[in-house]
C-alpha positions as CSV (number, residue, x, y, z in Angstrom):
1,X,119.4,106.1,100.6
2,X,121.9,103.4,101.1
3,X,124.9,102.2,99.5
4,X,126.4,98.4,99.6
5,X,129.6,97.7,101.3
6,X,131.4,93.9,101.0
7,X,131.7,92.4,104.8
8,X,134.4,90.3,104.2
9,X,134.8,87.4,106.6
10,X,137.7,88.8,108.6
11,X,136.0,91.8,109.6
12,X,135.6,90.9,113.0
13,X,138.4,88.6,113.3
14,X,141.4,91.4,112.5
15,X,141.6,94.9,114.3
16,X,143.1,95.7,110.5
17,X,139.1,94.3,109.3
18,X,137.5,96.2,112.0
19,X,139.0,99.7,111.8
20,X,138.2,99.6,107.4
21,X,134.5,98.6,108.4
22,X,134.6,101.6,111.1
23,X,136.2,104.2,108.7
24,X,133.7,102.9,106.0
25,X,130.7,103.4,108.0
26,X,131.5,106.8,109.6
27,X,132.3,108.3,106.0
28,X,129.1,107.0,104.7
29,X,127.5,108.5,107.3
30,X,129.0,111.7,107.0
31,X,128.1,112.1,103.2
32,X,124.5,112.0,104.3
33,X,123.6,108.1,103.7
34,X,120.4,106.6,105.9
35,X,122.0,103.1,105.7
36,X,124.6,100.5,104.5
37,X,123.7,97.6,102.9
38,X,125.5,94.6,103.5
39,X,127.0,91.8,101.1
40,X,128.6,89.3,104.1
41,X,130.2,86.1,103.0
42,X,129.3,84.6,106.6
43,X,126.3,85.7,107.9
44,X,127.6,82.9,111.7
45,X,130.2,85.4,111.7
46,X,129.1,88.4,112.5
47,X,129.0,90.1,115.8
48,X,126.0,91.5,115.8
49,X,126.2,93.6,118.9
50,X,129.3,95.0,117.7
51,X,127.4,96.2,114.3
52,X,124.4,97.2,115.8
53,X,126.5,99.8,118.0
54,X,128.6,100.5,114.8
55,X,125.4,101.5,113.2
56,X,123.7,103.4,115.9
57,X,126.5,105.7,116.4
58,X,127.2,106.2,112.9
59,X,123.1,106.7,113.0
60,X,123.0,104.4,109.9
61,X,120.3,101.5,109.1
62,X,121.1,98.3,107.8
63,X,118.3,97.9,105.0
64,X,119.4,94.6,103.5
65,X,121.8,91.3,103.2
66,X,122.9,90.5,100.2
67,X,123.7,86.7,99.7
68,X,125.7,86.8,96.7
69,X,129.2,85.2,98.0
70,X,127.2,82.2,99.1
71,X,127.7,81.3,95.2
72,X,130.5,82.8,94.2
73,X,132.6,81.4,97.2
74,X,130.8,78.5,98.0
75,X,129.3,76.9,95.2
76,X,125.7,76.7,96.7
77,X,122.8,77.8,95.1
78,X,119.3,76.5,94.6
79,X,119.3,75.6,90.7
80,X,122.3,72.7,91.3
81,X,121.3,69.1,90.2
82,X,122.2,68.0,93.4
83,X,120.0,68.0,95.9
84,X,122.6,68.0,99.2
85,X,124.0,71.2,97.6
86,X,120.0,72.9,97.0
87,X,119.6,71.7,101.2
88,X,122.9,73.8,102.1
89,X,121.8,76.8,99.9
90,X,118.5,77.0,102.1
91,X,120.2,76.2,105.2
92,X,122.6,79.2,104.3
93,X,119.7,81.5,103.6
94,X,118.6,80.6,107.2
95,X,121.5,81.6,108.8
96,X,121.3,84.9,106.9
97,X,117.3,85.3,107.5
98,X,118.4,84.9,111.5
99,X,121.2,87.6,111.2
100,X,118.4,90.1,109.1
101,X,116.2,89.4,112.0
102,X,118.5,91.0,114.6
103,X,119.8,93.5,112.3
104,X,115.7,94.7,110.9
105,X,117.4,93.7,107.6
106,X,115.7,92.3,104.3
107,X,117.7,89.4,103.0
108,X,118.1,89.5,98.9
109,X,118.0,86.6,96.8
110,X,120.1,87.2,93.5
111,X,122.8,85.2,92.2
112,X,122.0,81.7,94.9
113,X,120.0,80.6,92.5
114,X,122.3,79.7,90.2
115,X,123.0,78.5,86.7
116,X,121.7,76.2,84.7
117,X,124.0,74.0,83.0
118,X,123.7,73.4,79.4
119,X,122.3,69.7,80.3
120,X,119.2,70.9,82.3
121,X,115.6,71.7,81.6
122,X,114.9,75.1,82.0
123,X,111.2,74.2,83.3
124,X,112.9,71.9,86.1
125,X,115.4,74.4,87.4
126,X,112.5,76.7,87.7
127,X,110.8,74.1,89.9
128,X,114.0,73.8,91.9
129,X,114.4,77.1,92.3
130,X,110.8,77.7,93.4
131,X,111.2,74.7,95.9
132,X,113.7,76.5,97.5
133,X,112.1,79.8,98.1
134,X,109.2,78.2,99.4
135,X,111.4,76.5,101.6
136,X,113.2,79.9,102.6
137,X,109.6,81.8,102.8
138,X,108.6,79.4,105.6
139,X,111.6,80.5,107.7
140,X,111.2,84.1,106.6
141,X,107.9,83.9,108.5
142,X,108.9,82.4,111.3
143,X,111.6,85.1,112.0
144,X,109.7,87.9,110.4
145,X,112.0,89.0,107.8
146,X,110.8,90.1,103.7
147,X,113.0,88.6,101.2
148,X,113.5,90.7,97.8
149,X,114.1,88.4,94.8
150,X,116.4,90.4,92.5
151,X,116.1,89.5,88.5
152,X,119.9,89.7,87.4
153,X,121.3,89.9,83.6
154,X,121.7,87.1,81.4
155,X,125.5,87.3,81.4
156,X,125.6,86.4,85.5
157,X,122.4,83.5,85.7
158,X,120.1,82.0,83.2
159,X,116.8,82.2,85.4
160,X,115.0,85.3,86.8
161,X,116.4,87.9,84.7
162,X,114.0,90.3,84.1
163,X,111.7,92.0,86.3
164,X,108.3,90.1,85.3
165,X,110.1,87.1,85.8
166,X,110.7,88.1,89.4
167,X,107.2,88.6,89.9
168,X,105.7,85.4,87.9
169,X,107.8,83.8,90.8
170,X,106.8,85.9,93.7
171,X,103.0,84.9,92.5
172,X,103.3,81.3,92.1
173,X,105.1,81.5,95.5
174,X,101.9,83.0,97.2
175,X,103.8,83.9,100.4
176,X,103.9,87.4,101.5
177,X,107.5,87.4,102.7
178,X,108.8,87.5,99.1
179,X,108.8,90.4,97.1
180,X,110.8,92.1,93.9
181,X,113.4,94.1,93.9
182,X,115.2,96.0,90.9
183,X,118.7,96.6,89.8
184,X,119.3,99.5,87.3
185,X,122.4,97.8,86.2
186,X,120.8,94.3,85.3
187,X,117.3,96.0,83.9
188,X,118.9,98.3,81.8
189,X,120.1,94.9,79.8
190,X,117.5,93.1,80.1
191,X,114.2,95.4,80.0
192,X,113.2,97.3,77.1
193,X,111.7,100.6,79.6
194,X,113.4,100.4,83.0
195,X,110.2,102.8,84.1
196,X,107.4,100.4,81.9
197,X,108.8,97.3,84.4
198,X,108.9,99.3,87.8
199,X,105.4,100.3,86.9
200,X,104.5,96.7,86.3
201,X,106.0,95.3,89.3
202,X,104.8,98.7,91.8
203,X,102.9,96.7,93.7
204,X,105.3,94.1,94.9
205,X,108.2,95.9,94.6
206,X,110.3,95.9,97.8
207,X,113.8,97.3,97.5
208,X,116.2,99.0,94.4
209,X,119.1,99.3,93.5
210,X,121.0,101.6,91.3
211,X,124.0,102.0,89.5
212,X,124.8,103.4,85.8
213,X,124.8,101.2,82.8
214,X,128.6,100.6,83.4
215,X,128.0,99.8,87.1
216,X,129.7,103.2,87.9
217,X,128.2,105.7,90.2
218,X,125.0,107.2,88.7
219,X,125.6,109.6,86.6
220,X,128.7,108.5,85.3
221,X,127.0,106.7,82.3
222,X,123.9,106.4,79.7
223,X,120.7,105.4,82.4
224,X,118.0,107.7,82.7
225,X,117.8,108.8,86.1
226,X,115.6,111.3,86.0
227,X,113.0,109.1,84.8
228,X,114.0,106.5,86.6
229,X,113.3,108.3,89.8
230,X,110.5,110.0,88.6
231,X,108.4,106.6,88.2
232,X,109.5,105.6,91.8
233,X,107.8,108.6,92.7
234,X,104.7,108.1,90.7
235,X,104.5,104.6,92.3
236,X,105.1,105.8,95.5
237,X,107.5,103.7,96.2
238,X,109.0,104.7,99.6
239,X,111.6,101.8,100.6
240,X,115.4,102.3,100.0
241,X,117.2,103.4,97.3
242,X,120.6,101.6,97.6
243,X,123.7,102.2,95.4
244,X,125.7,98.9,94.3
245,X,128.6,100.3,92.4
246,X,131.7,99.9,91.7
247,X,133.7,101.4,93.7
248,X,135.7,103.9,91.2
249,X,137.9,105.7,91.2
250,X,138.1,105.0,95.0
251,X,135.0,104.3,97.6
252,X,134.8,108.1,99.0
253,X,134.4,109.9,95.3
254,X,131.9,107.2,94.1
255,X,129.9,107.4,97.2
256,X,129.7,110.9,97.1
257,X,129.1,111.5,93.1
258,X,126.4,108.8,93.9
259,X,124.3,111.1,97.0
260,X,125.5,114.2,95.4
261,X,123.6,113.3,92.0
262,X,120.6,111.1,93.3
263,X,119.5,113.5,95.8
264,X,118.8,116.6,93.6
265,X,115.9,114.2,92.3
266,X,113.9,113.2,95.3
């Protein structure tokens, strides 16, 4: 099990930075966690020796990169009209699939791919986005990285919101570096059985993550977890389990409510 922790670009840059990555590590650690997954605004930045021997001797993994603040912070994303800012989306995905490959990292694609705006063909953007990927997938290969596309609710991105989405992409993409991942948060708006789409997508389903239907720890709202684990099981899936929450009411009680109440189900 994992759980997601923002990198934010000073982390390596400010002893203040480094010593709340540090602390953050070696608590999640001690709770019991296999790994940390990271959401890093600049994946140039990063010293990656200095992580790697944060890791090891917190005796953590490092599962997955999110890419998120690519698009909230910059702008970039593959859906955008213009093509200059699609080229700088896949360029940025490079950089990120070069810092997953020293880290053994899967890189997540989730909210770079955009909006569409209100003036654009739905059947385009899909074409763009695809174009992309594609593009991405070729330089996944060549470093040897899996990239988990991650539907996402209709209030955060019009494209690729549900979980059969995901997959109707991952198949016309026909490249085995892209797979699905789910997000309890996101399917629990947009699916009508979280467990009828994980059993739909079992066989190219790569990573999860969970969180209650109010993004709190789980267990602090409505989701189903029992059954929700209990069709992971059934499908055997066996690759991480990572907790994207919100961080209330502070990052040591949410972290722990969310090991203390996943783990009596596995």
């Amino acid at each position: 099990m994992a759980i997601v922790v923002f990198m934010p670009e000073d982390a390596f840059e400010t002893p203040l930075g480094w010593r709340q990555l540090k602390r953050r590590f070696a608590m999640i650690s001690r709770l019991g966690y296999d790994g940390v997954e990271l959401l890093i605004e600049n994946p140039r930045g990063v010293d990656v020796e200095k992580l790697k021997r944060l890791a090891e001797s917190c005796n953590l993994e490092i599962p997955a990169i999110g890419t998120g603040p690519t698009y909230l912070r910059y702008g970039l994303s593959f859906v955008d009209l213009n093509q200059k800012i699609r080229r700088a989306a896949v360029k940025r995905v490079k950089n990120y699939l070069t810092l997953a490959s020293k880290l053994n990292a899967l890189v997540i694609i989730g909210l770079i791919r955009g909006k569409i705006g209100a003036d654009a063909s739905y059947k385009r953007a899909w074409r763009r986005v695809k174009h992309c990927l594609s593009k991405c997938a070729l330089d996944a290969e060549d470093f040897g990285v899996m990239m988990a596309l991650e539907p996402i609710n209709r209030y955060e991105t019009n494209i690729i919101n549900t979980v059969d989405e995901a997959s109707q992409m991952v198949d016309e993409l026909q490249s085995d570096q892209v797979k699905v991942m789910a997000d309890t948060f996101h399917m629990n708006i947009e699916e009508a059985s979280i467990a009828e789409a994980l059993l739909r997508a079992w066989e190219r389903l790569i990573h999860v993550h969970v969180a209650d239907s109010n993004r709190l720890a789980p267990g602090m709202g409505h989701l189903n977890f029992s059954e929700i684990i209990s069709t992971l099981k059934a499908i055997k899936y066996n690759g991480y389990v990572s907790a994207e929450i919100l961080l209330r009411p502070s990052f040591p009680i949410a972290a722990q409510k969310t090991i203390e109440y996943l783990m009596k189900m596995f």
